[in-house]
Phi, psi and omega in degrees: 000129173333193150242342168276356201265343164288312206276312160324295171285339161274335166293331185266344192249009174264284188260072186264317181308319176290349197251321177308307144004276169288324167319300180304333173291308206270340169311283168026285207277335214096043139305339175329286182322331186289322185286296180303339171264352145277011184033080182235345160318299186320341202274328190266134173298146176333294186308319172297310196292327166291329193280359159308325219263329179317126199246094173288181187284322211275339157312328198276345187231055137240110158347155165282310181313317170309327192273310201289293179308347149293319170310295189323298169311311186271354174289332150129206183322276186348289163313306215259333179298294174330351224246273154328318160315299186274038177237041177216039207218358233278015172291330204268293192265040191036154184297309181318294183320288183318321122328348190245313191283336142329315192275356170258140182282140190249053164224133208230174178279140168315116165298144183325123174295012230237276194324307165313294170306349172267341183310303194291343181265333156302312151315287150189106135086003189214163208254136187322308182319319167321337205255295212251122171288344188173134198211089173313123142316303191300089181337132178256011153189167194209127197231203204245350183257328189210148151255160193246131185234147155289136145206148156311082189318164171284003199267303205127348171297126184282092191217150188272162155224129166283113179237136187289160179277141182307156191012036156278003146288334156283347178298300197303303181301314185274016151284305189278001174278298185302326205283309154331332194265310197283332147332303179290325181291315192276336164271015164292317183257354173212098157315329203262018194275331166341328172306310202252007149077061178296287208286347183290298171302342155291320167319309189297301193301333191295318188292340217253327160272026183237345148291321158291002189267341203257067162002283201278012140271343186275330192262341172258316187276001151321289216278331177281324161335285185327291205315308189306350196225068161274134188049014169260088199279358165246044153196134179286078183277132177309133163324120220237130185256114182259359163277345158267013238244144129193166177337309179245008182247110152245152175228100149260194177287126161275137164245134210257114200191191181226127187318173193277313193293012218228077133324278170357276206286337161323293178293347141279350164285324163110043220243123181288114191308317190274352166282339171320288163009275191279007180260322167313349153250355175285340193296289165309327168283314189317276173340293192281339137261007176228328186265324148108020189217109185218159185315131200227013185227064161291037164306184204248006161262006173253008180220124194245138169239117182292167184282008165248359135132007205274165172265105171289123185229148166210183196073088199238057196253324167269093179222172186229132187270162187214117165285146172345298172305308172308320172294325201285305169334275145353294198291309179310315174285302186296010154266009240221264161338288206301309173306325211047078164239124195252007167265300161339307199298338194292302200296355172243011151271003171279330191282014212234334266333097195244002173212183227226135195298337198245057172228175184259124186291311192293291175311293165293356158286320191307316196276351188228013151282332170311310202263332167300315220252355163270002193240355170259331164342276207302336193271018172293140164062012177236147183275156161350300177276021151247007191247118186285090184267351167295309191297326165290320172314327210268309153310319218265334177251336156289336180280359179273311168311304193307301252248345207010088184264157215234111185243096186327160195285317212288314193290013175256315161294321173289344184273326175301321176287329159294350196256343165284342172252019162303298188309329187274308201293322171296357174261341184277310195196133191282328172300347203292086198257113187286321193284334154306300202296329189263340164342283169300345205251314177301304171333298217285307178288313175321324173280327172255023157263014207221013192275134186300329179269351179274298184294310177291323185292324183272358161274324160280340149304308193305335219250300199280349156298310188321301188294336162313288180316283197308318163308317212290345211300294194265356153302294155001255220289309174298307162328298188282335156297335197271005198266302175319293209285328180286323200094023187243036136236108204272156159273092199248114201258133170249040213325121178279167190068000201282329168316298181315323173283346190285321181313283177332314177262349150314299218267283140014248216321308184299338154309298165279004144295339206272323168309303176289288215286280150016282195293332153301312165311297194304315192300312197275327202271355187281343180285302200315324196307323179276336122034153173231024204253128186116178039041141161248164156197104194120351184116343172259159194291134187314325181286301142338310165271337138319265199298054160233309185307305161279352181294287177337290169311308176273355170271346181258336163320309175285333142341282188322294183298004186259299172311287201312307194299333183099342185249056183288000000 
């Protein structure tokens, strides 16, 4: 046996209390079928496992999306953060799900201020009084991964301190292990789960929460904010006390302000909303076309607007990197969008790869110029507030499905951000158009990629790719001939579905051994009946009536599991 196939049955049998758990919750919700067609029953005693058939009340008033963001929900951190990834997905799970997975608050009750002070002073290495001029215990917010407390330094500086929850990093790592097991089940087992890419979504949730878990990778990417918007006076990244750092400790600078989304308290500031706007997008474009590193959670509790009119930004725990070409891409489509050339915008989502190598480009160019051009036509020239964006979101993701468009991790994030700062500028200012607004900033980077020193550098790459190609060509080409003389190259055929008819005559057959045994039992035990062998009871022999009893029991078992597939 393999060591990894050891360390896999000890990670399961390590955490056998948690998955019997998570079984049992989505058993609960009206999860049976899923559980039983990922062979997850196993994990549940005999006595649980009768209990598929069961018709609960929250199955009889509930959606299946609703039952899944309740399971999601009572599974804790883990599940919700995962909840939350993919309802910024719905390319992946559809907009119902993703609309539904919306609805869960990433709030959870306050761990003991007792525990926080010991983290932190364990964390590092010195006792609160050392630190702290004043330190609240009662937290003024509290997630699932950390809580935020105010305190006072003795220098005197007004700074928050973030503290991670005790052992949520195990909670979390033998979270993303099971969740890793049932991925690999379901697509052993429900081929058609393939579609929606299980273990792809788990990896991604694994990447992007083991990055909120890490303080110090959250505190650089703070200090690279900062560094990027140096002079650049209307907007504020907090000051990061990197003498106060650990893993699990961050102490940054408060910044004193009113959420972005407190009309109200803007407008008692006496603060022009609409210059508001525009300075919350020049921020964010800046980020997105020109730094090529941007804020990636701008929800309206992560952004203050001070009392000098500046953009406060805080939470640097979700953010997204952009390489040159991407950003370049990017600029082209939204100038593209902005022109309405909508044969431009197909060609750079092809250059996106956003659509998959083995379809006729011409025909799939035909079919999604059609459908762009009945679903962007009407949002020319109309502001924010004349514009439905759950309903365009809602078009914009079924035409990804139909066209099975591929949507990178870095390009989800940018769409989730811009369409949260749709939401804030249409509450800011009603005229407010993000695709006019991203224009000039597309304009920009596209002209200084077209820069006589931006063209030489990217002509001497190319020149130093070729001669690479032309050495490595006939090393190539000699490797493969000599792999053909040995017989060591080979065809490898994947017949598509065929996993699926092998499940299907698995199942068949097991059935029908499961039949042949029924019916043997019933066969032995009616011989036995005329018999004298035993003890009686009811006037029949004990043995005999056992096996008529247990034939009964396992013919209604099979009975059962034939109506439940749906397949009489």
């Amino acid at each position: 046996m393999a060591i990894t196939d050891l360390i896999k049955y000890w990670q399961t049998y390590k955490n056998l209390k948690r998955i019997r758990h998570i079984v049992n919750v989505f058993l609960r919700h009206g999860f049976g079928q899923f559980i039983e067609q990922a062979n997850l029953q196993r994990f549940l005693p005999l006595s649980k496992r009768l209990k598929f058939f069961r018709r609960w009340e929250s199955v009889e008033k509930h959606t299946i999306p609703e039952r899944l963001r309740m399971a999601f929900s009572e599974l804790g951190p883990s599940f919700i953060k995962l909840a939350q990834i993919l309802s910024s997905r719905p390319d992946l799970i559809t907009a119902e799900y993703a609309d539904e997975f919306k609805k869960l608050q990433d709030k959870v009750p306050p761990f003991p201020s007792e525990k926080a002070v010991q983290i932190i002073e364990s964390e590092l290495e010195l006792n609160l009084e050392d630190i702290f001029l004043d330190f609240q215990e009662i937290p003024v917010a509290a997630a699932s991964i950390a809580q935020v407390h105010h305190a006072t330094l003795c220098s005197g500086e007004k700074i928050i301190v973030k503290v991670q929850r005790p052992d949520i990093r195990q909670i979390i790592q033998d979270d993303i292990t099971i969740l890793g097991a049932i991925a690999r089940l379901m697509v052993k087992y429900i081929p058609e789960s393939k579609l929606f890419d299980p273990e792809g979504i788990v990896n991604e949730f694994s990447r992007a929460v083991r990055k909120e878990l890490d303080f110090i990778t959250e505190a650089k990417n703070a200090q690279r904010f900062k560094r990027n918007f140096t002079g650049i006076d209307e907007v504020c990244i907090p000051t990061v006390y990197s003498h106060l750092l650990s893993e699990k400790v961050l102490v940054m600078e408060r910044l004193e302000g009113v959420r972005i989304d407190n009309i109200p308290a803007i407008d008692a500031l006496g603060i022009d909303r609409r210059e508001l706007a525009q300075k919350g997008v020049n921020v964010y474009f800046k980020m997105i076309f020109e730094d090529g590193f941007f804020h990636a959670d701008p929800h309206p509790g992560n952004i203050f607007v001070l009392q000098d009119g500046r953009i406060g930004i805080m939470d640097f725990g979700i953010v997204g990197w952009l390489t040159p070409d991407l950003m370049e891409n990017i600029a082209r489509a939204f100038l593209a969008l902005y022109n309405r050339k909508f044969d431009d915008l197909i060609d750079q989502y092809i250059d996106l790869g956003l659509v998959s190598s083995d379809i006729d480009l011409e025909e799939f160019k035909r079919d999604l110029k059609a459908d762009l051009v009945e679903i962007l036509e009407p949002l020319y020239d109309a502001t924010i507030s004349e514009v439905n964006f759950p309903e365009y979101l809602d078009l914009m993701t079924h035409l990804v499905i139909k066209h099975g468009l591929k949507i990178p991790s870095e390009l989800t994030l940018i769409n989730k951000t811009i369409l949260i700062l749709d939401n804030i500028g249409r509450q800011l200012d009603p005229k407010f158009n993000a695709v006019t607004a991203a224009a000039p900033y597309a304009t920009k980077l596209i002209k200084k990629r077209f820069s006589p020193q931006n063209i030489f550098d990217r002509a001497r790459e190319s020149l130093t790719d070729m001669s690479r190609i032309l050495i490595d060509t006939p090393k190539q080409v000699n490797r493969l001939l000599r792999k053909s003389l040995r017989d060591e190259v080979g065809i490898h055929i994947n017949p598509i579905g065929m996993d699926k008819l092998i499940k299907d005559i698995d199942r068949s057959s097991n059935r029908l051994a499961f039949s042949i045994v029924v019916a043997a039992i019933i066969v032995g035990s009616s011989v036995l009946i005329h018999s004298d062998i035993g003890g009686r009871v009811l006037g029949m022999p004990v043995i005999g009536a056992a096996g008529f009893l247990v034939a009964f029991l396992l013919g209604i078992r099979l009975l059962i599991s034939i109506i439940k597939s749906g397949r009489l």
